[in-house]
C-alpha positions in Angstrom: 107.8 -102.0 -79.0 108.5 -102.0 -75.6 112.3 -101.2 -74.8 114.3 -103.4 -71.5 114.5 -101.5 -68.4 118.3 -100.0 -67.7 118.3 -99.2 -64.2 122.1 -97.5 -63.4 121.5 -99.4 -60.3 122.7 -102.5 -62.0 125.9 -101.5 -63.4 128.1 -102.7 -61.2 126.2 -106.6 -61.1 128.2 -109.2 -62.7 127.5 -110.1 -66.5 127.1 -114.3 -67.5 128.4 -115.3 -70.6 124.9 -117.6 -71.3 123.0 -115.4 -73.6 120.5 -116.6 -76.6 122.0 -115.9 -79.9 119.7 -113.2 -80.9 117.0 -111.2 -79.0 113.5 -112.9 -78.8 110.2 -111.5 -80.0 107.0 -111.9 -77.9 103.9 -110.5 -78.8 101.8 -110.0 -75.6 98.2 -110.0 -76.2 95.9 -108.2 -73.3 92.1 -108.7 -73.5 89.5 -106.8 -71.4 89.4 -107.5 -67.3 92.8 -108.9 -68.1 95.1 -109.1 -64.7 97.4 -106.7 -64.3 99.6 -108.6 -61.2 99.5 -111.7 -64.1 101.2 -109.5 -66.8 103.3 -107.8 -64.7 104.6 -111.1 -63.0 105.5 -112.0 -66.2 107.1 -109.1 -68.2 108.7 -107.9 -65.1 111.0 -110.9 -64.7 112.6 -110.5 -68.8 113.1 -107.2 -67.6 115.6 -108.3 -64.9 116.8 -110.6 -67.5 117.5 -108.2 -70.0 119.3 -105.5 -67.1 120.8 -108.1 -65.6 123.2 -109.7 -69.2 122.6 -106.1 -70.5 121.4 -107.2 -73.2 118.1 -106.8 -75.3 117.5 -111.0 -74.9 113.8 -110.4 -74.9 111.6 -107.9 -76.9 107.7 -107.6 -76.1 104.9 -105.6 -77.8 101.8 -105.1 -76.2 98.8 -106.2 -78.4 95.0 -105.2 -78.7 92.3 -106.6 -80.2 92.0 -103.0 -81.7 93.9 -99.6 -81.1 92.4 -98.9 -78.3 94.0 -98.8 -74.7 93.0 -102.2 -73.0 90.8 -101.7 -69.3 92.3 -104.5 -66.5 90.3 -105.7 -63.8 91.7 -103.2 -61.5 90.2 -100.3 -63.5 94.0 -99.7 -64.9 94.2 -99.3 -68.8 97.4 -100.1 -70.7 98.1 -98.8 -74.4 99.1 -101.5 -76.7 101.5 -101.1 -79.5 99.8 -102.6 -82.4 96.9 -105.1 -83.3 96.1 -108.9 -83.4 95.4 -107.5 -87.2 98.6 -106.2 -88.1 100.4 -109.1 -86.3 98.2 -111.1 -88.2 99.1 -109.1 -92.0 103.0 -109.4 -90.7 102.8 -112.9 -89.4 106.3 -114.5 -88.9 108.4 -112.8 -91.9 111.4 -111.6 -90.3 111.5 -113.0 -87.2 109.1 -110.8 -86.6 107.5 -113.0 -83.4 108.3 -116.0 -82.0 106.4 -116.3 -78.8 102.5 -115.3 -78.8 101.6 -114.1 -74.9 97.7 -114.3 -74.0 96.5 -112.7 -70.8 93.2 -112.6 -70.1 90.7 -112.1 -66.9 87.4 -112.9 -66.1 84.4 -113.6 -68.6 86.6 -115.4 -70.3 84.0 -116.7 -71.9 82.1 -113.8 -73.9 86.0 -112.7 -75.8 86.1 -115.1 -78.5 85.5 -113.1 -81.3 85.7 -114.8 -84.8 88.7 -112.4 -85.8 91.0 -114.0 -82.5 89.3 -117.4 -83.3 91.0 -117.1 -87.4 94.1 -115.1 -85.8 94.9 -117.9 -83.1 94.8 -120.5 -85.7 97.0 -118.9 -88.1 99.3 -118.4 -85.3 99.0 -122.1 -84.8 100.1 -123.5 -88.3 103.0 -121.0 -88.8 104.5 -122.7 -85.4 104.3 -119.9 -83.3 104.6 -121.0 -79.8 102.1 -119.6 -78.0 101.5 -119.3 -74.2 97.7 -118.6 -72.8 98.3 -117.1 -68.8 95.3 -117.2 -66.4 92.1 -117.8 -67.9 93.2 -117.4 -71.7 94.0 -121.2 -72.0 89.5 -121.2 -72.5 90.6 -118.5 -75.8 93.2 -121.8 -77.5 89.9 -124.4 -76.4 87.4 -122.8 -78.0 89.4 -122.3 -81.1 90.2 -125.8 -81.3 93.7 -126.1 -80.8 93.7 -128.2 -77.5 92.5 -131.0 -78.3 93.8 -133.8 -76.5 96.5 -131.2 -75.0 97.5 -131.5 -71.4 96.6 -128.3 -70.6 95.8 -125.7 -67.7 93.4 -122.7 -66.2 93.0 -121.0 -63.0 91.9 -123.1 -60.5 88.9 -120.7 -60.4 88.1 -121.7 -63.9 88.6 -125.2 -64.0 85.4 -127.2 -63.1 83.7 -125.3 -65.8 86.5 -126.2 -68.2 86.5 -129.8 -67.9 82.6 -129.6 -68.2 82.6 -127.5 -71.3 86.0 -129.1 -73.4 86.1 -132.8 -72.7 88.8 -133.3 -75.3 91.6 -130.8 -73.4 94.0 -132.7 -70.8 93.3 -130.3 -68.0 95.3 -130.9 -64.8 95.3 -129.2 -61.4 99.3 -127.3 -62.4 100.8 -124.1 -62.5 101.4 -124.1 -65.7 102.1 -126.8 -68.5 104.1 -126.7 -71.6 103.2 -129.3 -73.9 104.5 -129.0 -77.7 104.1 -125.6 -79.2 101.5 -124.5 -76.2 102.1 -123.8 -72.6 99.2 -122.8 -70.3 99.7 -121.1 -67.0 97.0 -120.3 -64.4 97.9 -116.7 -64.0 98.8 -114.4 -61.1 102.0 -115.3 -59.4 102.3 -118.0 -61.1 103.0 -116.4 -64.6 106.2 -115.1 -62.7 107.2 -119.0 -62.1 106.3 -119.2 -66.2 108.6 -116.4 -67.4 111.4 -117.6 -65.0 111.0 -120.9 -67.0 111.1 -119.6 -70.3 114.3 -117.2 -69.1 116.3 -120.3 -68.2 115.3 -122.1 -71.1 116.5 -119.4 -73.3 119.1 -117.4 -71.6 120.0 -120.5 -69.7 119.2 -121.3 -66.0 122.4 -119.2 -64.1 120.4 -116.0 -65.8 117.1 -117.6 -64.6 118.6 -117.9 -60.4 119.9 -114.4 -60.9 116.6 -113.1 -61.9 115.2 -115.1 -58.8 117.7 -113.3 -56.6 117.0 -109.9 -58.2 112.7 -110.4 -57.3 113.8 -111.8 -53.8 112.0 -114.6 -54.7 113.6 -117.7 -52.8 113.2 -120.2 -55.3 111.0 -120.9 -58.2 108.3 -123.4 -58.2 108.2 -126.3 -61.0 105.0 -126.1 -63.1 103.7 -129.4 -61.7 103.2 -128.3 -58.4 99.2 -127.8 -57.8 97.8 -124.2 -58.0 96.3 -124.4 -54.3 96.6 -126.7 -50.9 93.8 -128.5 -49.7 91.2 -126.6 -48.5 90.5 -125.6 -45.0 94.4 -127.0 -44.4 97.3 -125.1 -42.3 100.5 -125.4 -44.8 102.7 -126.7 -41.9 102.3 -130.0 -39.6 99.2 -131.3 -41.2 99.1 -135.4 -41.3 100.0 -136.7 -44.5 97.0 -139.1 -44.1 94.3 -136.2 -44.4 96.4 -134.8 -47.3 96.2 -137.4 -49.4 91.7 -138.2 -48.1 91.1 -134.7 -48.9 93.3 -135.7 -52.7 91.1 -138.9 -52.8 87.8 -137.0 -52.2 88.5 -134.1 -54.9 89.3 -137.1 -57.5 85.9 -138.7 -56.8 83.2 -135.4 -56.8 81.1 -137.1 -59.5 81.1 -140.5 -57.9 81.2 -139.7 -54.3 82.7 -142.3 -52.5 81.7 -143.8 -48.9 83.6 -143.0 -45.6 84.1 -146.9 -45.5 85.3 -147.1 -48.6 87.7 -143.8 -48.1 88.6 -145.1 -44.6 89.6 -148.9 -46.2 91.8 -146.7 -48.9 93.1 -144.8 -46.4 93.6 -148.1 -44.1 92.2 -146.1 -41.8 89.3 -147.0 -39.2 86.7 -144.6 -39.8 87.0 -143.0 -36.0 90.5 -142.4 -37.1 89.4 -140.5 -40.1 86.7 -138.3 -38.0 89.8 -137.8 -35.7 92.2 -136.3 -38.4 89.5 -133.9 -39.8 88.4 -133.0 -36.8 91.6 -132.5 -35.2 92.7 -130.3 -38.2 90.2 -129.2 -39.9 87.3 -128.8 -37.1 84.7 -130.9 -39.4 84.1 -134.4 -40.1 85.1 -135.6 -43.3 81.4 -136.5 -44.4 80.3 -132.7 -44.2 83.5 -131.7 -45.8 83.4 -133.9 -48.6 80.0 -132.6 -49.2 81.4 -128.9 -49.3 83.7 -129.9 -51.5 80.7 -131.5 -53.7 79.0 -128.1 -53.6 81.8 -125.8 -54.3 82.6 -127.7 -57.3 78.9 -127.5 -58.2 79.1 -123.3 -57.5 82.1 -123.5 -60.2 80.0 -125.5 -62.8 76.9 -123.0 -62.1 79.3 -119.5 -62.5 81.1 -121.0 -65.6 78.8 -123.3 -67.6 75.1 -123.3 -68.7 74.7 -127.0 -67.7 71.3 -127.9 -66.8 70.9 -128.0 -63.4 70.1 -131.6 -63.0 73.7 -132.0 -64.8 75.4 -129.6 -62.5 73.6 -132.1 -59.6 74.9 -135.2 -61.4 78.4 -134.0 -62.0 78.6 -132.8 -58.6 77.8 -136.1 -56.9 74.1 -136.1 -56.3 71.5 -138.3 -57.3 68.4 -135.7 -57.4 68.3 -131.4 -57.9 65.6 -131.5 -55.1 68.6 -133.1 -52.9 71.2 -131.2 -54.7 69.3 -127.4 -54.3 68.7 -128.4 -50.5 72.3 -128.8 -49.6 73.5 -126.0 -52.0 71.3 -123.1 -50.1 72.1 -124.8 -46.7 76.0 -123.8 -47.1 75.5 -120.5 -49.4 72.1 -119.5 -48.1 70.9 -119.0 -51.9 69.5 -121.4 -54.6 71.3 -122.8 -57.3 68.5 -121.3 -59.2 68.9 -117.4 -58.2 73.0 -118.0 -58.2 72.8 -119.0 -61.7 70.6 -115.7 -62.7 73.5 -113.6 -61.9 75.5 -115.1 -64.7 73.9 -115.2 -67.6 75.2 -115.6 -71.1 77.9 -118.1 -69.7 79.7 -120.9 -72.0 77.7 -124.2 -72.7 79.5 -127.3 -73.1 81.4 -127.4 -76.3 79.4 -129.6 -78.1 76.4 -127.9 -77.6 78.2 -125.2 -79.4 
């Protein structure tokens, strides 16, 4: 088990009299391609904590599918101290875990062997809370257990999602705790996650020290949205184009008309063409329409939808139209894009 840091640089820091009555146990599960700036933004902060109230608040183990040391996407490898197995024979008798950590990468979709399928369950009905970071919120779908569950996945992740579990609540957050399961879309946003779960059980002036210690200004609240608007500076950008570029994402199946955008907007549609223009350097016809095909990119990379469904869901009304405007902006059909993902998830009840 992986021991707190105890740097002697933090001796002299003050101590806070908020600690949790006994040290938690987290079991931190790492699958292949996993992201190593996602567990790291997460451990890293309970090791503040723990330096910081000196105090062993938080205990982790790193966990494998099997004995072996787990490959990240960067090429790294970590060695894990024990198995989803032995977890599994051990279960909850002692205290022996009380948070289950997931942290998975891409191809998300081909690591859902049986043995985690059985494993996640179990986890499930003894109570264990369990929190799925980046892409391993598709691991607690597919075994069932988010079933009308507001939910989240990186962004990158989540056309495909919605597509393939149509039961799960999935929403546009950085992460979202709902009952026993939280969901986080990963990266530096599992820092914002573990920040959370430090105030929640250390208590929140441990949780602003931590903040300090990271130089992190301030942490963000779950609810805010994993990305800005496309295309948009972060600073002096019109509220009125924020909120037609919001309107346009919520309507990619059923694309609506400039008129009908402008008349929501209660904008004239020159005043429209101006704001996109002026900020954005496009109209908002041929930006909406990237926005149509992007989605569409997602669905092809992440799903095995026919392509006439992937046209559908993306707001056109034929693949002829649909494969036209798709190689116009990515110079490549829909068709060849797709062969260079094969063995992707198919809607779940296809499965």
């Amino acid at each position: 088990m992986n021991a707190p840091f105890n740097s002697g640089t933090t001796n002299n820091l003050p101590r806070h009299e908020e600690v949790v009555p006994r040290g938690l146990n987290l079991a931190i599960l790492v699958l292949p391609g996993f992201s190593h700036l996602a567990l790291h933004s997460y451990i890293e902060p309970l090791c503040i904590a723990n330096s910081l109230s000196e105090e062993a608040q938080f205990r982790w183990q790193l966990v494998g599918l099997d004995g072996c040391t787990v490959i990240g996407a960067n090429g790294l490898a970590v060695p894990v101290d024990t198995t989803i197995a032995a977890l599994d024979a051990r279960g909850t008798k002692g205290g022996a875990l009380d948070q289950l950590v997931i942290v998975a990468g891409e191809m998300i979709e081909k690591q859902c062997p049986d043995l985690l399928n059985s494993f996640l369950r179990k986890m499930a009905r003894l109570g264990v809370g369990i929190s799925a970071i980046g892409t391993a919120t598709w691991m607690l779908a597919r075994a069932g257990l988010l079933a009308d569950i507001r939910c989240t996945i990186h962004w990158s992740k989540l056309a495909a999602f919605s597509e393939v579990f149509r039961t799960a609540r999935i929403q546009d957050s950085l992460f979202v705790k709902e009952g026993q399961y939280t969901t986080c879309a990963g990266e530096l946003a599992a820092f914002d996650l573990a920040v959370d779960f430090i105030s929640t059980h250390a208590g929140e002036i441990t949780a602003q020290d931590v903040c300090r210690h990271a130089t992190a200004e301030r942490r963000r609240s779950g609810s805010n949205r994993q990305t800005g608007c496309s295309g948009l500076a972060f600073a002096n950008v019109s509220a009125k184009l924020v909120a037609a570029i919001k309107i346009m994402e919520e309507n990619i199946e059923l694309p609506l008309s400039l008129a009908s955008l402008s008349n929501r907007m209660e904008l004239s549609r020159r005043q429209l063409e101006r704001l996109f223009k002026a900020h954005i350097g496009t109209t908002p016809a041929r930006y909406y329409l990237n926005l149509r095909v992007e989605h569409s990119k997602r669905l092809i990379e992440g799903t095995q939808l026919p392509m006439i469904d992937i046209a559908i869901a993306s707001g056109f009304v034929s693949s002829s139209h649909f494969a036209k405007c798709f190689k116009a902006i990515h110079g490549i059909s829909p068709q060849r894009l797709r062969s260079n993902y094969p063995g992707v998830a198919r809607p779940r009840h296809w499965v």
